[in-house]
DRENZAMAR-853419 format. One record per residue (C-alpha): x, y, z. Coordinates in steps of 0.001 Angstrom, whole numbers, plus 500000, padded with zeros to 6 digits. Each point is the difference from the previous one (the first is absolute). Layout:
XYZ...
***
This chain:
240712968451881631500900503749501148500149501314496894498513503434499753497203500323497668499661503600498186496155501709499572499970498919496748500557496671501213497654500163503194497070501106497958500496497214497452500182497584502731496922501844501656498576499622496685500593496540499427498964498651503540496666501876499334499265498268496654501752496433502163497170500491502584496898500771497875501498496550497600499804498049503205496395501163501274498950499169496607501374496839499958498891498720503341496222501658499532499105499891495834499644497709497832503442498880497991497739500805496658500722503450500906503766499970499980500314497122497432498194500319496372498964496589498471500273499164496012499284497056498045500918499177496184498574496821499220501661497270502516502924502505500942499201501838503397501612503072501172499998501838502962501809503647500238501087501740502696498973503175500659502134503220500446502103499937503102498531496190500562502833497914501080500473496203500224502597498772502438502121497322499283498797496647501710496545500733501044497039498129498801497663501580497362496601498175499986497515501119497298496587498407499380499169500806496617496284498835498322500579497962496657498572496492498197501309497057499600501065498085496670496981500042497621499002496750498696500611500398497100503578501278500307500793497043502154502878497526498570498710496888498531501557496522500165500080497603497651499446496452501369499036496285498715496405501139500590500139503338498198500816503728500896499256501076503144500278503308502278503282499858501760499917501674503874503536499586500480502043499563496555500632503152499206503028502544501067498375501070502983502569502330501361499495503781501107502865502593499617500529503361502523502851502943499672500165503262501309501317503114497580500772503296500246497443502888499505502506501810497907499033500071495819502837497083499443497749497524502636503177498611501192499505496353501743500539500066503383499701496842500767498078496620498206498366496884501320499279497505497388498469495999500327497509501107502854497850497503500103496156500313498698496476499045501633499026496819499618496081500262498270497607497861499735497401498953497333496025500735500350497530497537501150497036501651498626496344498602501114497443500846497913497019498982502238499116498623503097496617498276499919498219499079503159496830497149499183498442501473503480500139503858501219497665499139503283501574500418503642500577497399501518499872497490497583501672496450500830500859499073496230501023502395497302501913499189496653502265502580499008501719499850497007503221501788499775501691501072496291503328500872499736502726500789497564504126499819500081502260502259498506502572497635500154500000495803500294500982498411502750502355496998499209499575496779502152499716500115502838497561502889499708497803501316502975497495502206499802498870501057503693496323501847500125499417501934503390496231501254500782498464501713503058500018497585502691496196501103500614499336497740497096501852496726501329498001497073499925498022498997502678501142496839501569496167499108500400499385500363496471498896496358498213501740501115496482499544497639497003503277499203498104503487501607500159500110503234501696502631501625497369499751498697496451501916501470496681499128500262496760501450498466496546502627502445499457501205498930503498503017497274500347497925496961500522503067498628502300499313502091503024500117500458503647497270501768502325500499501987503145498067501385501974500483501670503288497464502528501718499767502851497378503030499163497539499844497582497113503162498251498157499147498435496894504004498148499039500352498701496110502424497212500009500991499057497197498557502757497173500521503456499964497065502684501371499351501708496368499883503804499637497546501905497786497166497589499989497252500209502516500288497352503170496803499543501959500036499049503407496613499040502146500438500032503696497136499150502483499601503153502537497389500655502645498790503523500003499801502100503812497423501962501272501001503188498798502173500606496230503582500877501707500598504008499957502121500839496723503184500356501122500014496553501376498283498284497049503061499829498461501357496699498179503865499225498724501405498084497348503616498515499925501097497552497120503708499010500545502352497251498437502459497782502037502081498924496815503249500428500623499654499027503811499143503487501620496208500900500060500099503630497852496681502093499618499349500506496430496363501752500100498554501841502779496529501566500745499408501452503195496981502482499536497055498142498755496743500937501307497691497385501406495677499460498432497546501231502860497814497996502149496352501146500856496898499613502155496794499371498529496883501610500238497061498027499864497916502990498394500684503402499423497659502531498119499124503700499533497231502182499418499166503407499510497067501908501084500607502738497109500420498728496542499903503808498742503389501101497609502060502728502310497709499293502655500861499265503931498979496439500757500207497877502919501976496532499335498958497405502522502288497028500266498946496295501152502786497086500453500664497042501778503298498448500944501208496525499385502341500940502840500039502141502775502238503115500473501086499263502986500915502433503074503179501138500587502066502732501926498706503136499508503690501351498633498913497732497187498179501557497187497792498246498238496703500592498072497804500145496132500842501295496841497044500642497270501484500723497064497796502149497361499870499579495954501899502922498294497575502985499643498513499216503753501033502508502930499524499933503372498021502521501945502376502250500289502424500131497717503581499724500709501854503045498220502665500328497962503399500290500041499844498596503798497145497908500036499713500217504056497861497204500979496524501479501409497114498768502107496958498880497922496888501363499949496594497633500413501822497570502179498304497875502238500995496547501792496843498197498866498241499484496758495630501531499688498368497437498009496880502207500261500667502957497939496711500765497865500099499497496621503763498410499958500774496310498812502338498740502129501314497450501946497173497357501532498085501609502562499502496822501758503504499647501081501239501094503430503150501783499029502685500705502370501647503366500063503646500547500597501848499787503529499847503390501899502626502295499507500379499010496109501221503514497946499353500071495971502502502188497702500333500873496610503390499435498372501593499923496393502557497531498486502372501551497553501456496449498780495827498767499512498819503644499113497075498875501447498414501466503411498913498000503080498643499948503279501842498854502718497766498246503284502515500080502903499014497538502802501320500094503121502224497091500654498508498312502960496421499942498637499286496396498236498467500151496638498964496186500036499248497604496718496327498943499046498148503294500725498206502661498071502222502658500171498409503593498672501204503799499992499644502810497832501838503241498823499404502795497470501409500334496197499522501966496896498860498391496809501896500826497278498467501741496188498696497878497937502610500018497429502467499182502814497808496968501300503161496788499550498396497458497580498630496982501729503577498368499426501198502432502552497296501530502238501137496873502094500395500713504679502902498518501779499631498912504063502853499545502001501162499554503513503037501100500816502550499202503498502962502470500346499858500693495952499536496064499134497215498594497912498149497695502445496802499277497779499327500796496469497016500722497406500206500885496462497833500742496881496590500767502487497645501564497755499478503934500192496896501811499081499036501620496477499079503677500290496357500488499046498161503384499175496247500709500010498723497675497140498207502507498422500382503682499198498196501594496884500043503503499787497495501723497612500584503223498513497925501969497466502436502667498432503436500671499797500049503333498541502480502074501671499260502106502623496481498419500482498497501072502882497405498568502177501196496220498400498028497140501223502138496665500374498513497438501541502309496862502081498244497045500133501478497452502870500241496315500912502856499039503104499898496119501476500743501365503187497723501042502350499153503810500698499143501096503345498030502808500572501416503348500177502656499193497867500960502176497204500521499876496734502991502066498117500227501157496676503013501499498674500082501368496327503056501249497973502071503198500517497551502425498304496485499051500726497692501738502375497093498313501974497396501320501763497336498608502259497525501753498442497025497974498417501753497132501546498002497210499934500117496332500914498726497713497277499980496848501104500550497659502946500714503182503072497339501471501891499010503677499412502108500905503675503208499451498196501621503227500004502900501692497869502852501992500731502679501206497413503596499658501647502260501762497484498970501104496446500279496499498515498637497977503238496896499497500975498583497905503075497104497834500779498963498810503039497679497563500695497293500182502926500791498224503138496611498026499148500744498747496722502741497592499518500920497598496548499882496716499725502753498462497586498982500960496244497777501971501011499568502365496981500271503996500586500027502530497409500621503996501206499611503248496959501962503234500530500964502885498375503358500858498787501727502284497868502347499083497500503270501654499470501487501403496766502205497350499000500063496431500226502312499023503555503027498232499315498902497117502537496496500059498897499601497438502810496894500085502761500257497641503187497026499069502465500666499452503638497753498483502689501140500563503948498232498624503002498992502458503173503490499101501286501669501278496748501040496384499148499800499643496335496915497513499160501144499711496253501386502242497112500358500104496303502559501567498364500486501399496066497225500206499151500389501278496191498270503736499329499070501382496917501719502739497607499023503504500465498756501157496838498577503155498102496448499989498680499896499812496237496916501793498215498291497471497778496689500407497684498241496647498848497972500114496795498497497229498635499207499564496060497314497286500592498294499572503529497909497304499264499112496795502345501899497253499081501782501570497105504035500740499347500242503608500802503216502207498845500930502164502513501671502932499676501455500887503336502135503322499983502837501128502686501898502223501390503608498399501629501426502420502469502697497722500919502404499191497087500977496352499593503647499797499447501492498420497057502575498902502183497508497395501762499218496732498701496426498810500012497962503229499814496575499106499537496848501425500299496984497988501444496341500780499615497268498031502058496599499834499319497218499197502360499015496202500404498309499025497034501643501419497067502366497752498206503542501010497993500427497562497727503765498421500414500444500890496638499518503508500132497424501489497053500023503792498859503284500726501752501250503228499852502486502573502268500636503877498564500780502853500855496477502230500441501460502651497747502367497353497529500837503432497629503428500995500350500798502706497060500938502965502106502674501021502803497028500610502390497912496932499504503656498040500559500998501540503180496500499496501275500074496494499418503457499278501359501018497731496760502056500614497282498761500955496684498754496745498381500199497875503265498122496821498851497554499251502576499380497453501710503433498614499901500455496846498032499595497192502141496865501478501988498374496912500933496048499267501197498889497422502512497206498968500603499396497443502637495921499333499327498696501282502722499643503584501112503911501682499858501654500675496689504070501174500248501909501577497331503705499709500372502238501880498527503018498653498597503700500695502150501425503267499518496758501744499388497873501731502316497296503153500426500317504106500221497805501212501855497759500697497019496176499619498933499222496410498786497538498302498056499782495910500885497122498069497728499344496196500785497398498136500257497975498330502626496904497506499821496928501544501923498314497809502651496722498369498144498016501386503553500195503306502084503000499749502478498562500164503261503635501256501744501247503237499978500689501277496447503890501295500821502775499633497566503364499962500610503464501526498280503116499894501122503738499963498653502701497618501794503156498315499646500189496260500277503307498273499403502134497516502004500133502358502870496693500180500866496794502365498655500105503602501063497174502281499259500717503402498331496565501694499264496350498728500834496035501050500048498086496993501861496631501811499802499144500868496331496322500515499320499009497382497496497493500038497612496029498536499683499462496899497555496427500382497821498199497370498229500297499144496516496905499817498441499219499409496458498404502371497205496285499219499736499847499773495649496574499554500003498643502646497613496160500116500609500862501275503578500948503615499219499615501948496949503304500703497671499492502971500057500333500803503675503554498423500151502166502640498513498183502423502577500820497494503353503497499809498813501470503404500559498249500547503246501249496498501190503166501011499204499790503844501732498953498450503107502775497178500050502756502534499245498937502948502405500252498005503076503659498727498866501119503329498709498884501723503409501876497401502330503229500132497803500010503787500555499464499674503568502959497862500477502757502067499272500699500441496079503336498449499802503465499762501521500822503616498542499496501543503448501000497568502290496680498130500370499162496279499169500016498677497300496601500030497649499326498606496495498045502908498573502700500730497622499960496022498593496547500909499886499588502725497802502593498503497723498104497285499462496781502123499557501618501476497522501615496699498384496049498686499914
***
């Protein structure tokens, strides 16, 4: 305009053009969210400017902003001759705008008020669609349709149903009765249309009710193949033509459509390994009802199996990607042959897949269950009626993750560009067996035993081929060595040994010498045993062919408790055939028995023969040295001056037979201190003929379980005489020759005893076993 600007001035303008410019780019290349800030406050919207953001005067502002419509609930209502009803169009539905000033007194700019609102719609809602007939191509299928209205439809009321045309009726079709029928909460006055895929049901003269349930059955004849999801999509429209003009009242346009499937004619699957955490081989036989047919080889088409939760494929997809991966142990055709395997009928000619078939493993994140996806190539014909088999490798799960029979249920599908063709459910999986029977044998379980025999003894149902081996794997701790291995039972004397780690040791059997099924086995080796009991005391047997393909396995197998060797001394009072026989049976715990535990008991077991009464006779538990007057004595002991022992509440079992267990009541327990236990026992009325061992040993047994604590399984017992009567016959002998006999009877009795007491030790004083000579000589003196 020729005015001349000053530097101030140019610079400002500079200035100002700058910031103009950069505005402009960011108008024309970012998103308006970045130069306009968005609030809400309940239903009021408002939208601020940002600094140096200007909005001319008659330009068009459009702004898509997310929000919901009118709850339910908040709608209007209408009262009418039938009652109160939701009201779509009753209610002040007018919107207001105005612009204001950014300045603290939000001066209005300028106001727009009476706008009018959106027009909304009640809610058909559809609880179910319910086919009679999911099969392809069948002619005749009954599908019943529920709905529900938001809001009634006044006379005349249509309610217009639209399905996927892939489900019109076939003209062909020889239906029986109407092909759209209505329920009783339907008008009864009422006109039917029907064209291709759309259906007009028209009440004439009642009203459509809303919130009650209106079934509809229409007559529909399923395609070939279920319609791909985005197309198997019905709509609902229910609209009144009252007051002249035909005004939608309830709308539905996204409900989705049942499923239609092939059939197979079988389908079932087998595993070659029933082994927990074991490869296996599944083989899979089906049959079609219908073929899947060839098509162009852009299609993709091809088999789902579907595994029970706990089942994986061979390998693994990994997490977080889960990339599908190539499985291992494929192969187009099914062996019917495999030795020792039940499987599918051998007398079947199965056919294998088409050529150029590729298996993968896959997961499903919705299912959380894994699969394996068969990919055929689409112009290869997989035709109905034959005996379709293939096979591909999984891994059995644990045993405690085996799916109860409930679940451990297969799945078989085909699939054509991601669409069910034909479906099978609920096929029965496979329970996980072990080897049926695993005893293991040990003798001690002192700790730190070396040179331990324990002794498996083995049964599998499968068969064994030769030079298969057999694995034995104890708990963290233990020690074997093939040294004075030797096989027991059932194995030839070729087997051989080899310890793998520490704790595993291997068998293999000769090439010469398979196993039939139950064919019994029994193998002794020699272990150590470790200090302490393991914390998963748990021993597991597995059996592997030549091939390393596991034959069968057996898991858990429950150990036994590590512990320490208690010293014991039996004396018995009367050992006489056939006569009851106090025994006094005197111990030393090293391992205390804490108070703390509930069910502390100690157990003694006689050899087979000898009887404790269930009622227990003679019962009595001390301490060895029960005199507690002085410091010394007291700290020795590890009780309190006047401790009452036992504890009240000590209890005697009996069971009769040959174990006897004294339990002591909860909250009491054992020092490691010198005791004195007195019970006792009926002698056998013969000579046993076993071994004459005794047992001792302290445990606790509650609701948890038993746990041993201290034990001696190979106590010397003691010889049983025979009690013979005193001869009284006088003339015999003379008198005076008895008091003579007597002493020296005596002198030779007592010399033998005295000399083996002293022999074994003299007491607990100096760390030895315990001996009775002190009980002895007391009672010497008492006679």
């Amino acid at each position: 305009i020729g005015y001349t600007l000053t530097a101030d001035q140019l610079a400002t303008r500079l200035a100002v053009r700058i910031q103009c410019e950069v505005m402009t780019a960011a108008c024309a290349t970012k998103a308006l969210s970045d130069i306009i800030k968005c609030d809400s406050n309940g239903n009021e919207l408002i939208l601020n400017l940002m600094a140096g953001v200007v909005l001319p005067a008659r330009r068009v502002l459009r702004v898509l902003v997310q929000g919901y419509n009118l709850r339910e609930a908040n709608a209007p209502t209408l009262l009418t001759t039938l009652g109160e009803q939701v009201c779509v169009d009753c209610w002040p539905n007018k919107w207001a705008m105005q612009t204001r000033d950014a300045s603290t007194e939000k001066l209005e700019l300028d106001k727009k008020a009476g706008i009018p609102g959106l027009k909304l719609y009640g809610i058909v809602t559809v609880p179910s669609i319910i086919p009679s007939d999911t099969k392809v191509n069948s002619i005749e299928n009954y599908v019943t349709v529920t709905i529900r209205l938001t809001v009634p439809c006044d006379p005349r009321g249509t309610l217009r149903i639209t399905h996927p045309i892939e489900y019109m009726k076939n003209a062909n079709a020889a239906f029986q009765g109407a092909p759209v029928t209505t329920g009783p909460t339907f008008p009864r006055l009422k006109e039917i249309r029907q064209s291709l895929n759309v259906i007009e049901i028209i009440a004439l003269e009642e009203r459509i009710p809303a919130d009650e349930d209106i079934e509809i059955g229409i007559i529909m004849s399923n395609p070939s193949i279920s319609p791909p999801r985005p197309v198997n999509i019905w709509t609902f429209e229910a609209s009144s033509s009252r007051t002249g003009e035909d005004v939608l009242l309830n709308v539905n346009y996204n409900v989705s459509g049942f499923k239609i499937f092939g059939e197979f004619s079988r389908a079932e699957v087998m595993a070659t390994v029933l082994s927990p955490l074991s490869d296996s081989i599944i083989g899979v036989w089906f049959v079609l009802k219908s073929a899947l047919e060839r098509v162009a080889f852009s299609i993709s088409k091809g088999m789902r199996i579907w595994m029970p939760k706990g089942f994986r494929p061979n390998p693994t997809p990994r997490p977080p990607v889960y990339a599908p991966l190539g499985c291992n142990d494929f192969s187009f055709s099914y062996n019917p042959n495999r030795e020792g395997v039940a499987g599918f009928p051998s007398t079947i000619d199965y056919i294998e897949l088409p050529s150029g078939s590729y298996c993968s493993t896959h997961w499903d994140q919705s299912y959380e269950q894994f699969y394996v996806y068969i990919s055929i190539d689409g112009p290869q014909l997989v035709d109905s009626g034959w005996d379709y088999g293939f096979e591909f490798g999984v891994i059995n799960p644990a045993v405690e993750n085996q799916p109860p029979p409930e679940e451990n249920l297969w799945r078989v599908e085909t699939v054509m560009e991601n669409v069910i063709l034909h479906l099978k459910t609920g096929i029965l999986g496979y329970e996980l067996e072990e080897i049926k029977v695993v005893q293991l044998t040990y003798e001690d379980t002192t700790k730190r035993r070396t040179l331990h025999p324990i002794e498996f003894y083995l049964m599998s149902e499968k068969f064994i081929p030769g030079g298969s081996k057999i694995i034995i794997r104890g708990p963290a701790g233990f020690q074997v060595g093939c040294v004075f291995f030797r096989p027991v039972l059932g194995l030839s004397s070729t087997t051989t040994c080899l310890t793998r780690s520490s704790n595993v040791v291997e068998f293999t059997l000769d090439s010469q010498d398979p196993k039939a099924a139950n064919t019994p086995m029994a193998i002794r080796m020699m272990w150590t045993n470790p200090e302490f009991t393991p914390q998963d005391n748990w021993w597991r047997v597995d059996i592997v062919s030549p091939l390393k393909k596991a034959i069968d396995v057996r898991d858990y197998i429950p150990g036994f408790d590590i512990t320490d060797r208690v010293m014991v001394y039996i004396e018995p009072t009367f050992a006489y055939l056939g006569e009851s026989n106090p025994v006094l049976v005197y111990f030393l715990a090293y391992t205390i028995m804490n108070q703390a535990d509930t069910g502390n008991e100690l157990v003694l077991v006689a050899p087979e023969g000898y009887i404790f009464p269930a009622t227990c006779t003679g019962f009595d538990l001390r301490l060895t040295s029960s005199v507690q007057t002085s410091q010394a004595t007291t700290t020795a002991t590890g009780y309190d001056t006047g401790f009452v022992f036992p504890p009240p509440g000590t209890e005697c079992i009996g069971f009769d037979n040959a174990t006897v267990v004294i339990r002591l009541p909860n909250g009491a327990g054992l020092l490691k201190n010198n005791y004195t236990l007195q019970v006792a026992v009926q002698n056998p009325g013969y000579q046993p003929n076993g071994t004459n061992t005794w047992q001792l040993y302290t445990r606790v047994r509650n609701e948890n379980g038993t746990k041993y604590v201290d034990a001696n399984r190979s106590l010397a017992g003691f010889s049983l005489g025979q009690l013979v009567p005193l001869r009284t016959d006088e003339g015999a002998a003379p008198r005076s020759s008895l008091p003579l006999a007597l002493p020296a009877l005596l002198l030779l009795i007592m010399f033998p005893l005295s000399m083996a007491l002293d022999a074994f030790g003299g007491g607990f004083a100096d760390g030895g076993a315990p001996t009775p000579s002190a009980h002895l000589a007391a009672r010497s003196r008492g006679c």
